[in-house]
Steps between C-alpha positions, in 0.01 A plus 500: 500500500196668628284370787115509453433262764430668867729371753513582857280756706180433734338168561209413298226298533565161519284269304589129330587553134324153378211443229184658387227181509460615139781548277650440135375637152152483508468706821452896481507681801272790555403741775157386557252230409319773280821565302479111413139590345632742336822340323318185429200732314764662315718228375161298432416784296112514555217707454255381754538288830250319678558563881300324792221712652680395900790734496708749612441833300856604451478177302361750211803724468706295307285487211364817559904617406499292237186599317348166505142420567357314778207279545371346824411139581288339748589157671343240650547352861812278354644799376479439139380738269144502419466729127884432327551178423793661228642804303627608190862536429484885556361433824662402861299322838609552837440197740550560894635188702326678781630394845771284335211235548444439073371186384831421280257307228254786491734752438730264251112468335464861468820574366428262170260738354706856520787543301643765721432373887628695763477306874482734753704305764558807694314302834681161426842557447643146540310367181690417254434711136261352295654460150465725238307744730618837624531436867480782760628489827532762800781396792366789673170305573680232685849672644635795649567724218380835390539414113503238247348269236573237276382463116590139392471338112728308322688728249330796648697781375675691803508842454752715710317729736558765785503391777249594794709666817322317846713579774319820510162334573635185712484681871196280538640200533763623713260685696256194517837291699565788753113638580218250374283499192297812588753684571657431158117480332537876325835464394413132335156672325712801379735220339180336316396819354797612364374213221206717455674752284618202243800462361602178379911431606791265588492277784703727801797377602479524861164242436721300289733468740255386783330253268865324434524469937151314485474114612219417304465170540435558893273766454274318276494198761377725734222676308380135379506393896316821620257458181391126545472544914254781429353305233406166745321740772329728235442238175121426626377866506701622222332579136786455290587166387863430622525119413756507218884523539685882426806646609572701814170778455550837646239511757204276606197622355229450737149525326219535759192699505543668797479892487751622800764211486786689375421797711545265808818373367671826490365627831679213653814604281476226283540760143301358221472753212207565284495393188286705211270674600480697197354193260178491746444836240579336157344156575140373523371445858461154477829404340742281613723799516248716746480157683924501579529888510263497806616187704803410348745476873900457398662353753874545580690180469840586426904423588445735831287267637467176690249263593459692841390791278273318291354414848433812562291596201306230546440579813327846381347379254326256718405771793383705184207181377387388865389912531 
């Protein structure tokens, strides 16, 4: 008999070996919520897709790999499309549940009228997959991980892929523990360009791994407490309609037309990104689209944080309006 299995030697990290939130045989996992693009595009087997003008540019890779052409849509201040109402069989539309915040019966809508639907669920990834769509979702939006996605369809055909190697490009959350986010902040940026250079792979196993210690059901609670406390203090001079029910979004998006806002926030260390910029070139000035890219504030809301922390961004943002 001849032992493959490695017994013995140094201590290793430990981390609980339980389950993924998404699992079985409809679930692919990928490297990277571009990779999902990509595999859904491929197994669609399109020659056009219709992507939303308010996006992130790496968004084009994965057709650009594939050959396929693209086509932009506007939207309108529910986040529906404005121009495609539906497609052709050779032809694929990309819907973003941006925020996590969707309207479930818009999007359900909008998925009647395109044969091959892909829901971009990368910023909500506690809603459930829509059926018969390709669903896309990116762990590495909402946990700490340096890779991962997840392609779900029912009888999507799972195709056996390298895997991506992460430990090399994890110091940053390690780093992040020990010294603070600025510390880690170049380290964490090198990890997100690594993407640039695209290469659609395997899920990592050290990701894997982390995503099987996760209790999920606690860290949504928490996002959905942070969200809706925000959401009571800010609801009145908010611009996006926040009304309807959706499930545990990744941040609270905080539209307000006040030049300066999220400049304040991060002077008092309160680290909102920006979101964009780049579509202020492709879109019309007055768009909806121009409208978000400009004022659009994402607020932090998740499982690190407690009501006292909440408190404190309020707090900001109020010093910030009585200027």
């Amino acid at each position: 008999m001849t032992n493959q299995k490695e017994i013995g030697g140094y201590m290793e990290l430990e981390l609980p070996a339980g389950k993924e939130y998404y699992e079985g045989p409809s679930v692919m996992r990928l490297n990277t919520g571009r990779a999902c693009i990509y595999y859904a595009l491929k197994k669609a087997n399109v020659k056009k897709v219709y992507l939303p003008h308010y996006l992130c540019t790496s968004m084009f890779q994965a057709p650009k790999a594939l050959g396929i052409d693209v086509e932009l849509y506007y939207m309108d201040e529910q986040f529906r499309p404005k121009e495609i109402h539906s497609t052709s069989k050779d032809e694929a539309f990309l819907y973003i549940n941006y925020f996590g915040t969707g309207k479930k019966e818009d999007i359900n809508e909008i998925s009647q009228n395109h044969e091959h639907f892909l829901l971009d669920n990368t910023q909500s990834f506690y809603s459930p997959p829509l059926e018969k769509a390709y669903n896309l979702y990116s762990p590495r939006k909402f946990f700490g991980v340096s890779d991962g996605g997840y392609l779900i369809k029912e009888n999507i055909d799972i195709e056996d892929l390298p895997e991506d190697i992460s430990y090399k490009h994890a110091s940053h959350l390690f780093k992040r523990i020990e010294e603070g986010a600025n510390s880690a902040y170049k380290e964490n940026m090198d990890n997100e360009n690594r993407f640039d250079d695209f290469k659609a792979m395997g899920m990592s196993k050290l990701t894997r791994r982390i995503l099987q210690g996760i209790d999920y059901e606690k860290v949504k609670i928490k996002r959905e407490r942070n969200f809706y406390y925000l959401h009571q203090r800010l609801k009145d001079i908010n611009g996006i309609d926040l009304s309807h029910r959706f499930e545990s979004p990744m941040i609270y998006p905080l539209l307000i037309e006040k030049k300066g806002l999220r400049e304040y926030l991060v002077s008092n260390r309160i680290y909102v990104p920006t979101w964009w910029n780049d579509v202020l070139k492709r879109v019309k000035s007055e768009s909806f689209e121009a409208y978000l890219s400009s004022y659009l504030v994402p607020l932090p809301i998740d499982q690190r944080y407690s009501r006292d922390d909440m408190d404190i961004v309020l707090g900001v943002i109020d010093d910030f309006l009585r200027k």
